[in-house]
C-alpha positions in Angstrom: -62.9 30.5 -18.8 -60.4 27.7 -18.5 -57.0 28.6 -21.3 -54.7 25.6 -22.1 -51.3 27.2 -22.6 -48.2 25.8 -24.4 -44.9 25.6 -23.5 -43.5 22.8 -25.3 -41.7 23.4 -28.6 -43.4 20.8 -31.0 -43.0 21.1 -34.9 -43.9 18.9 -38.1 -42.6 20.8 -40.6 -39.3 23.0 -40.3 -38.6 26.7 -41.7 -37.4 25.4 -45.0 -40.1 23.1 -45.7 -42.4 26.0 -45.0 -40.9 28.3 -46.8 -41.2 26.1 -50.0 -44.5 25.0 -49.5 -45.3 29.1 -49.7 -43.4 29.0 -52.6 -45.2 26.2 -54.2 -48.3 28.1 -53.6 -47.5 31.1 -54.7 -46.7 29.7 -57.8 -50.7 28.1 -58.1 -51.9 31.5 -57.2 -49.9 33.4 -59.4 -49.3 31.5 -62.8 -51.9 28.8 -62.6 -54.8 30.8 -60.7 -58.3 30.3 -59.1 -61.7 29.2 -60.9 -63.7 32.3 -58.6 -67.3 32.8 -58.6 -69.6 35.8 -58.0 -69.8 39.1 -59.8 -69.3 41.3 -56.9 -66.3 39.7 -55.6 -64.6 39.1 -58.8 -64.6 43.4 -59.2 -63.6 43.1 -55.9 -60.6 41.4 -56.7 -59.8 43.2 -60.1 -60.1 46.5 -58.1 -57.3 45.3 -56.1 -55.2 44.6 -58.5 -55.6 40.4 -59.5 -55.5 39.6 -63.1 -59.5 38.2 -64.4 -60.0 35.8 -67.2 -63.8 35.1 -66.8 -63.8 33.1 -64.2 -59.7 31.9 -63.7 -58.4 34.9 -61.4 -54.2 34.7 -61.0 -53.4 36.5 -57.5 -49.4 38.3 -58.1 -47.4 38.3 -55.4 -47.6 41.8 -54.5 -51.6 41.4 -54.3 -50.8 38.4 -51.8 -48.4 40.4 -49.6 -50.8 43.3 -49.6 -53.8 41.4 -48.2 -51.5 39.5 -45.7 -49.9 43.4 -44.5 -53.9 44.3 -43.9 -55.0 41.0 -42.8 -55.7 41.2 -38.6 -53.0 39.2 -37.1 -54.2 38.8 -33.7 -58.6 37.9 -32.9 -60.6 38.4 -29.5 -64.1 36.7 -29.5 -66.3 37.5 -26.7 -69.0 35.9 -25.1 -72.8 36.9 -25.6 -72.4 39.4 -22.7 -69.7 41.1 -24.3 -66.7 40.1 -22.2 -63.5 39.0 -24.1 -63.7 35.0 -24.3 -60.9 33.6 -26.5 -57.8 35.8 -27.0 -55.9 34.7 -30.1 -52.2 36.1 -29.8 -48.7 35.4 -29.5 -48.9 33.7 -26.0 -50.3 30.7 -28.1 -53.2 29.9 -26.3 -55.8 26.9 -27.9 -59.5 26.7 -27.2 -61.8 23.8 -28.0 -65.6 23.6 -28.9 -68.5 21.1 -29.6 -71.3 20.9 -31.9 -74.4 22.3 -30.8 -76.3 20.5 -33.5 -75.7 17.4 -36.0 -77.0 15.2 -38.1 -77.7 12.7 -35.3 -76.4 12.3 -31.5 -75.5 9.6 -29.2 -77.8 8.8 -26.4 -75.5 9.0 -23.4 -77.6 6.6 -21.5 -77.5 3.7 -24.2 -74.4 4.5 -26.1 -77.0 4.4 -29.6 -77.1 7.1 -32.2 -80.8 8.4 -32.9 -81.7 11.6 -35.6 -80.7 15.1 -34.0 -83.4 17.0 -33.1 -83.8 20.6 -31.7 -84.7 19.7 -28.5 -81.0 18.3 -28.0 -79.4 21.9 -28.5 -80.4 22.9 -25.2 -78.6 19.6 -23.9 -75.6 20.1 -26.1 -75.4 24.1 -25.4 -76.2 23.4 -21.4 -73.2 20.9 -21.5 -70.7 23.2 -23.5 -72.1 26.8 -21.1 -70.6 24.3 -17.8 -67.8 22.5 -18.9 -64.8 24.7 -18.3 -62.4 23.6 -21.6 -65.3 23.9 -23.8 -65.1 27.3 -25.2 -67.3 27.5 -28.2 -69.8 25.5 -29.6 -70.6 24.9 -33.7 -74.2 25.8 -35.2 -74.8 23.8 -37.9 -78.6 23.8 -38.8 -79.0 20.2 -39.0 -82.1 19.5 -36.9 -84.2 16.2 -38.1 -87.5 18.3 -37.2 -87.0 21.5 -38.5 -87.8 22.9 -41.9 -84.8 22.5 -44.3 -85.0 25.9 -45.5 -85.0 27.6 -42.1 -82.5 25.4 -40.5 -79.3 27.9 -40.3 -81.9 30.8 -38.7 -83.8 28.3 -36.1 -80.4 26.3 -35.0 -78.7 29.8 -34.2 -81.6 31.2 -32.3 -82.1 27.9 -30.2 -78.2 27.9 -29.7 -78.2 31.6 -29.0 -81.1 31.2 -26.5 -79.2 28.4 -24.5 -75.2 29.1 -24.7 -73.5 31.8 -23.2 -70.3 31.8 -24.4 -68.8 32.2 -28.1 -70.8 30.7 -31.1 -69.1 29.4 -34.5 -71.9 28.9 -36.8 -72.3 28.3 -40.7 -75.1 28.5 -43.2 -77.5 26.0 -45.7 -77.2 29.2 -48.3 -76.0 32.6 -48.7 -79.3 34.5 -47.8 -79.2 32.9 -44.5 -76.1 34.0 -43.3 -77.1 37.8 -43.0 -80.4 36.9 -41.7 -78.2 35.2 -38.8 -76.0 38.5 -38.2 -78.6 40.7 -38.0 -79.9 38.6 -35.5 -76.8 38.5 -33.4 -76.6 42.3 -33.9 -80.1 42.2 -31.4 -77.8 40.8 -29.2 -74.7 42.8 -29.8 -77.1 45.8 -29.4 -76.5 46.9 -33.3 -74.0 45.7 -36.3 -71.6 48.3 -35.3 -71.0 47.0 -31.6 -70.7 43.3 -33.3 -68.0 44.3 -35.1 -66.6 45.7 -32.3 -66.9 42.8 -30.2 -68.0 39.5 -32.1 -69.1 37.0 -29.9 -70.0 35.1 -32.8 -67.9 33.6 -36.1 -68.9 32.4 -40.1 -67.6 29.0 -41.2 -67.3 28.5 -44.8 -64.8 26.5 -47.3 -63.7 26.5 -50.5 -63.9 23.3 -52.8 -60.7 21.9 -53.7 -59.3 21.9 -56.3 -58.5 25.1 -56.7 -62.0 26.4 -56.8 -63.7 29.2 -54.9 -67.9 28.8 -56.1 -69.9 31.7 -55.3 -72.1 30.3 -52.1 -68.2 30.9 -50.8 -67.0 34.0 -52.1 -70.6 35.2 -50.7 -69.8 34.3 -47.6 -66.6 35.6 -47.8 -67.7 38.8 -48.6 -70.8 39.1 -46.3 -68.7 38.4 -43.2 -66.7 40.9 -44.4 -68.4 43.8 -45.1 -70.4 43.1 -42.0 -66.8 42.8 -39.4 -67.4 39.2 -39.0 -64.7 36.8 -38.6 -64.7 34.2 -40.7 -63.1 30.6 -41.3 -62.0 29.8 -44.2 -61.6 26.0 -44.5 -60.6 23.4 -47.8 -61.6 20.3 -46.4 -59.6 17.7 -49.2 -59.2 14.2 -49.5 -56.0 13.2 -50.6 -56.2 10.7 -53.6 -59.5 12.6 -54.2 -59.5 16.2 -54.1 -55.8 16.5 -53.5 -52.9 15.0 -54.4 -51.9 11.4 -51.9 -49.0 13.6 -50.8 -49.3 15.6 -47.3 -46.6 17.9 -49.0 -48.7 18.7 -52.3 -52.1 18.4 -50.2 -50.8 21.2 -48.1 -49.6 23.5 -50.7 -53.4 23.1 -52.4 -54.7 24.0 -49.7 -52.1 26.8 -48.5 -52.7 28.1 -51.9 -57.0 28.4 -51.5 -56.6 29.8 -48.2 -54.3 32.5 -49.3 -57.1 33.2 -52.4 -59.3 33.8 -49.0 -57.2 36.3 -47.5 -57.2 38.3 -50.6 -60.7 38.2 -51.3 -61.6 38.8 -48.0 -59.2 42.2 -47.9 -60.2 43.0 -51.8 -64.0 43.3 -49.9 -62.9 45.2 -46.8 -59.2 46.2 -45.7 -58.8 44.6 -42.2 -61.4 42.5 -42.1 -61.0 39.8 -39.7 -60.0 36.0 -41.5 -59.0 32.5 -39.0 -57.2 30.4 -41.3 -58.4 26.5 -41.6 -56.9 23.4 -43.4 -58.6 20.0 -43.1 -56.8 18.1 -45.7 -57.3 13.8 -44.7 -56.9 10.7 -46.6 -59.7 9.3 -48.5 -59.7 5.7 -47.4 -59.2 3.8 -50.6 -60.9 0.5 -48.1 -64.3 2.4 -47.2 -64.7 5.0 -49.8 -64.5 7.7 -46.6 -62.4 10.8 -46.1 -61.3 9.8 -42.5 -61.7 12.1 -39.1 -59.6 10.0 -37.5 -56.4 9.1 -39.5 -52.9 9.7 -38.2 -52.2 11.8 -41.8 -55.0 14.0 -41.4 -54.0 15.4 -37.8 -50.2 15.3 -38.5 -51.1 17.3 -41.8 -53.5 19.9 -39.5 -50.4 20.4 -36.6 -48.8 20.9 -40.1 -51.1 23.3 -41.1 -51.0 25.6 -37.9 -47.3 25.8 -38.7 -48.1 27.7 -42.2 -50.8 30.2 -40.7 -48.4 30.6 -37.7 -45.7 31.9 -40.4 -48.2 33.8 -41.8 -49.1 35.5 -38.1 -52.5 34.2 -38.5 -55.7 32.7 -36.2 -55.6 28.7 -36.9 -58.3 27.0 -36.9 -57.9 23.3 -36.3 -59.8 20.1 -35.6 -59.5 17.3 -32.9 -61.2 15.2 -30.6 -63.5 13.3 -33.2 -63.6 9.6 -34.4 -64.5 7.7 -37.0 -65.9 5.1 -34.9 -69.7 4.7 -34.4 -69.9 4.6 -30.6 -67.9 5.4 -27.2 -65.6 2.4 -27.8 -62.1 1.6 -27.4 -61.4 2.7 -30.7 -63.2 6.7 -30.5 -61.8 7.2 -27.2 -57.9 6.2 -28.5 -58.5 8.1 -31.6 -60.2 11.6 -29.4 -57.0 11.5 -26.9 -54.8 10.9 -29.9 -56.0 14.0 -31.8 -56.7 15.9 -28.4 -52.9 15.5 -27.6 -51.6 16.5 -31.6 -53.5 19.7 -31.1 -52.3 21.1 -28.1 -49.3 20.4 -28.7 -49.3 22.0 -32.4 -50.0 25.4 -33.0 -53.7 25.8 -33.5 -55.9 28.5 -31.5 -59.3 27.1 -31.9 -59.6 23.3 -32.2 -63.8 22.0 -33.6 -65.2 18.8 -33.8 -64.8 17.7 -30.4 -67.2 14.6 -29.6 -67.6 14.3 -33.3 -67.9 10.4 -34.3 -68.9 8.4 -37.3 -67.1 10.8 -39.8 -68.7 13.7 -39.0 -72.4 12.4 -39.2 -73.0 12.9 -35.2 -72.0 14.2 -31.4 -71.9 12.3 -28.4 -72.5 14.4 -25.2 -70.6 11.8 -23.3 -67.6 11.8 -25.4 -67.4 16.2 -24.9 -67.5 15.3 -21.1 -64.5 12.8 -21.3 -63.2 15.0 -23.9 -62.9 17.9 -21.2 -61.3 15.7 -18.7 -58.4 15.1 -21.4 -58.2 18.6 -22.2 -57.2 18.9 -18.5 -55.1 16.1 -18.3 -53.3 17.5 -21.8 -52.8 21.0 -20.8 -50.8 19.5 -17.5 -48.4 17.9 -20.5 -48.1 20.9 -23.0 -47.3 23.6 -19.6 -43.9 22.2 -19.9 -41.3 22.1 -17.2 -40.2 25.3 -15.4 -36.6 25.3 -13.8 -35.6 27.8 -11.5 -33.5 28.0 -8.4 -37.0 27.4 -6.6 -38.0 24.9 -8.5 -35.2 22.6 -8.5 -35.5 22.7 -4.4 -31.9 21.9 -4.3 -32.3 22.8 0.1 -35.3 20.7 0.6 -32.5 17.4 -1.3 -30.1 18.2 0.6 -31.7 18.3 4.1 -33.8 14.5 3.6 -30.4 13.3 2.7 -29.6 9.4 1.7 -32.7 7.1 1.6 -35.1 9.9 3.6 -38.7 10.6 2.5 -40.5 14.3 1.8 -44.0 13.4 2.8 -43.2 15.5 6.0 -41.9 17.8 4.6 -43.5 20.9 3.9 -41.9 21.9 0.6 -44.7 18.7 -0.4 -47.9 20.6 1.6 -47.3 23.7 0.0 -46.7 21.9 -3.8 -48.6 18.7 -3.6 -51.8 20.4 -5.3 -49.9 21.7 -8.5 -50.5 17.3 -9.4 -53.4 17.4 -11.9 -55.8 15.4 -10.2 -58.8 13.5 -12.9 -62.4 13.5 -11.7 -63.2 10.5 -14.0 -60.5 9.0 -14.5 -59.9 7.4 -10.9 -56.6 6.2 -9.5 -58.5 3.8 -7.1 -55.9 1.5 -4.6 -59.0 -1.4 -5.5 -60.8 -0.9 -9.1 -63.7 -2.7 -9.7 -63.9 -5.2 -11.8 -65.7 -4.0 -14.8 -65.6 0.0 -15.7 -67.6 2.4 -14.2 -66.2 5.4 -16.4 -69.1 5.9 -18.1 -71.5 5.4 -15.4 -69.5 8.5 -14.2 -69.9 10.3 -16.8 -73.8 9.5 -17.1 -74.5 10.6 -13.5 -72.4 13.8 -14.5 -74.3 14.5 -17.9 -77.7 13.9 -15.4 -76.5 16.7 -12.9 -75.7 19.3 -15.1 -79.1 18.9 -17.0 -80.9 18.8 -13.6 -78.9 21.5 -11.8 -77.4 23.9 -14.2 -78.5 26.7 -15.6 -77.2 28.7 -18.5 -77.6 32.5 -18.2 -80.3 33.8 -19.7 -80.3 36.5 -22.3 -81.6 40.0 -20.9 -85.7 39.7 -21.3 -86.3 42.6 -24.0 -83.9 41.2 -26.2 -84.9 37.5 -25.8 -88.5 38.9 -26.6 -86.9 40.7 -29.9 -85.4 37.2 -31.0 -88.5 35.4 -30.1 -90.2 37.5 -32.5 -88.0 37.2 -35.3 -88.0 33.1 -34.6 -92.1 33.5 -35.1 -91.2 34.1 -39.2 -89.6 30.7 -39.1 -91.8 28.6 -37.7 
């Protein structure tokens, strides 16, 4: 598995801007308080010591520092074969993934979005099992041909069935989401060993403003109880369900997070929590809450700066556009967001090849996607200096107006230069683009040649009889 490291110092926000913005948010959770849904999570929370008026919960201080003492500060995801994937740590590592299903997809051969159907999970998990800087991939349930009230359940078994590696999924409805552990657990070989080592992890968000319904606190508690990690993501729109102020948008959001933590360590002492912020503009133009707009990534690199003084797992979001199509437009707007991220301090970084706001995935766009992950992670390694690296001998003996192509001080380094697949450095370029007839005849070799690992024959004949039920 590929790891982009950073070592370039890169900051929106400074210590004293942070520090308020906590402060700010502590103040929402403690005087103005949550609207909190869901019986067994509100005793939850008055066990541990929040103060409950119906449904408007006020979270003390003390209660906050408490969950963020238990809270796990440091996350290893594995892959479906039980060997650590994604480390989450203080070396600041980030780690990117895909969709494996969505609402449509983009044809790689005609550039044209069509409706998403389940046969296009296997090309989407296929892709995301060869690409090296692909290191998850998103189950959403949103297959075109596949019963709406089975949709969680048959999208994770197809994506289980076809990608190897880590799997970030989420759920239509609360019911769903156990159903979809306990199937993992076949996997894991029981809910004890997924606990131990999750090679899966729940998405699920509040609804800003300030409120926490219970298809939320649910699946709070669920992931939980059951040793799941779990993101927990207020996706706002400033001028809509925030304030049109990064600053105040933050400090909402800050604030619903931090109601997660608790919740999730009123339910279970140490259970595992990735904190997420998505807070964009809403496009007063369009009507749309943007993927793409220079606020919303500046306020997520913002974002990873508040869970980083918290010592927690970021989840962030990057490499999506809010154009239609592979155009000049979606690729500026991926390498923009690509570049943001890695240089801010998330860990795991979703959406990538997301266009049209969200509504599909273009397998082309994850492919040049993974080529700028490369070519990013040669920027955000930094610049060592050391005696040996500043090669002060090798200056000194070429002298005035000589040349190191000789010399071999150039042999032994010349191969530490990132060198692109796709992108080509040609002496002659053609005369129209072939980049994406590149990335065509790549797409049509990995479906043709590669082949993911296949899950151990007993258990893929356990799953196959659970996916009977849903069919």
């Amino acid at each position: 598995m590929e790891t982009t490291k950073r070592n370039i110092d890169f900051n929106v926000l400074n210590q004293t801007k942070i520090e308020m913005i906590h402060e700010k948010s502590m103040d929402l959770l403690e005087n103005f308080g949550m609207r909190v849904n869901g019986d067994r999570t509100i005793n939850c929370l008055k066990k541990y010591g929040c103060t409950v008026d119906g449904d408007l919960v006020k979270f003390p201080k003390a209660v906050v520092d408490k969950a963020l003492n238990t809270i796990p500060k440091e996350l290893t995801l594995y892959n479906r074969d039980g060997k650590p994937s994604m480390v989450i740590n203080s070396k600041n590592n980030v780690y990117f993934g895909t969709h494996s299903d969505q609402l449509e997809i983009l044809d790689y051969k005609n550039n044209m979005a069509r409706p998403f159907v389940k046969s296009d999970i296997k090309v989407m998990c296929k892709l995301a099992s060869y690409l090296p800087n692909i290191s998850f991939v998103l189950s959403v349930g949103l297959c075109a041909d596949v019963n709406p009230k089975v949709q969680s359940q048959v999208s994770f078994i197809e994506t289980l069935k076809n990608f190897d590696k880590t799997i970030n999924f989420s759920t239509n409805n609360i019911d769903s989401l156990q159903e979809i552990i306990d199937i993992a657990a076949v996997v894991a070989g029981g809910h004890k060993e997924l606990a131990e080592k999750p090679f899966i992890f729940n998405y699920c968000e509040p609804i800003p403003p300030l409120t926490h319904p219970v298809e939320s606190t649910e699946k709070l508690f669920i992931s939980a109880t059951n040793g799941i990690p779990v993101v927990y993501m207020p996706y706002c729109m400033m001028g809509g369900t925030a304030p049109l102020s990064i600053a105040a948008a933050l400090t909402q959001n800050n604030a619903e997070i931090l109601a997660g933590v608790v919740i999730t360590q009123a339910v279970k002492e140490g259970a595992p929590m990735i904190y997420g912020s998505m807070p964009t503009i809403f496009d007063m133009q369009t009507t749309v809450g943007s993927y793409a707009a220079p606020e919303f990534h500046k306020s997520i690199a913002a974002a990873s700066e508040l869970a980083s003084y918290y010592n927690l797992p970021f989840y962030g979001t990057g490499g999506c556009s809010d154009a239609k199509t592979i155009d000049p437009q979606s690729v500026a707007e991926v390498e923009m967001e690509l570049f943001s991220t890695i240089l801010s301090k998330a860990h795991l970084v979703h959406d990538v090849g997301v266009l049209d706001h969200c509504n599909s995935v273009a397998p082309a766009m994850v492919v040049l996607a993974n080529e700028m992950i490369d070519q990013l992670s040669t920027f955000s390694s930094g610049v060592e200096v050391t005696e040996k690296t500043l090669a002060m001998d090798i200056i000194k003996k070429v002298g005035h107006g000589g040349h190191y192509l000789n010399e071999m001080h150039t042999l032994k380094n010349f191969k530490s230069v990132w060198y692109p697949e796709l992108f080509k450095r040609r002496m002659v370029n053609p005369d129209q683009s072939d980049i994406l007839e590149m990335v065509n005849t790549k797409i049509d070799k990995i479906l043709n040649t590669y082949e993911v690992p296949a899950l151990d024959p007993a258990i893929l004949a356990e799953i196959e009889k659970i996916e009977k039920k849903y069919q």
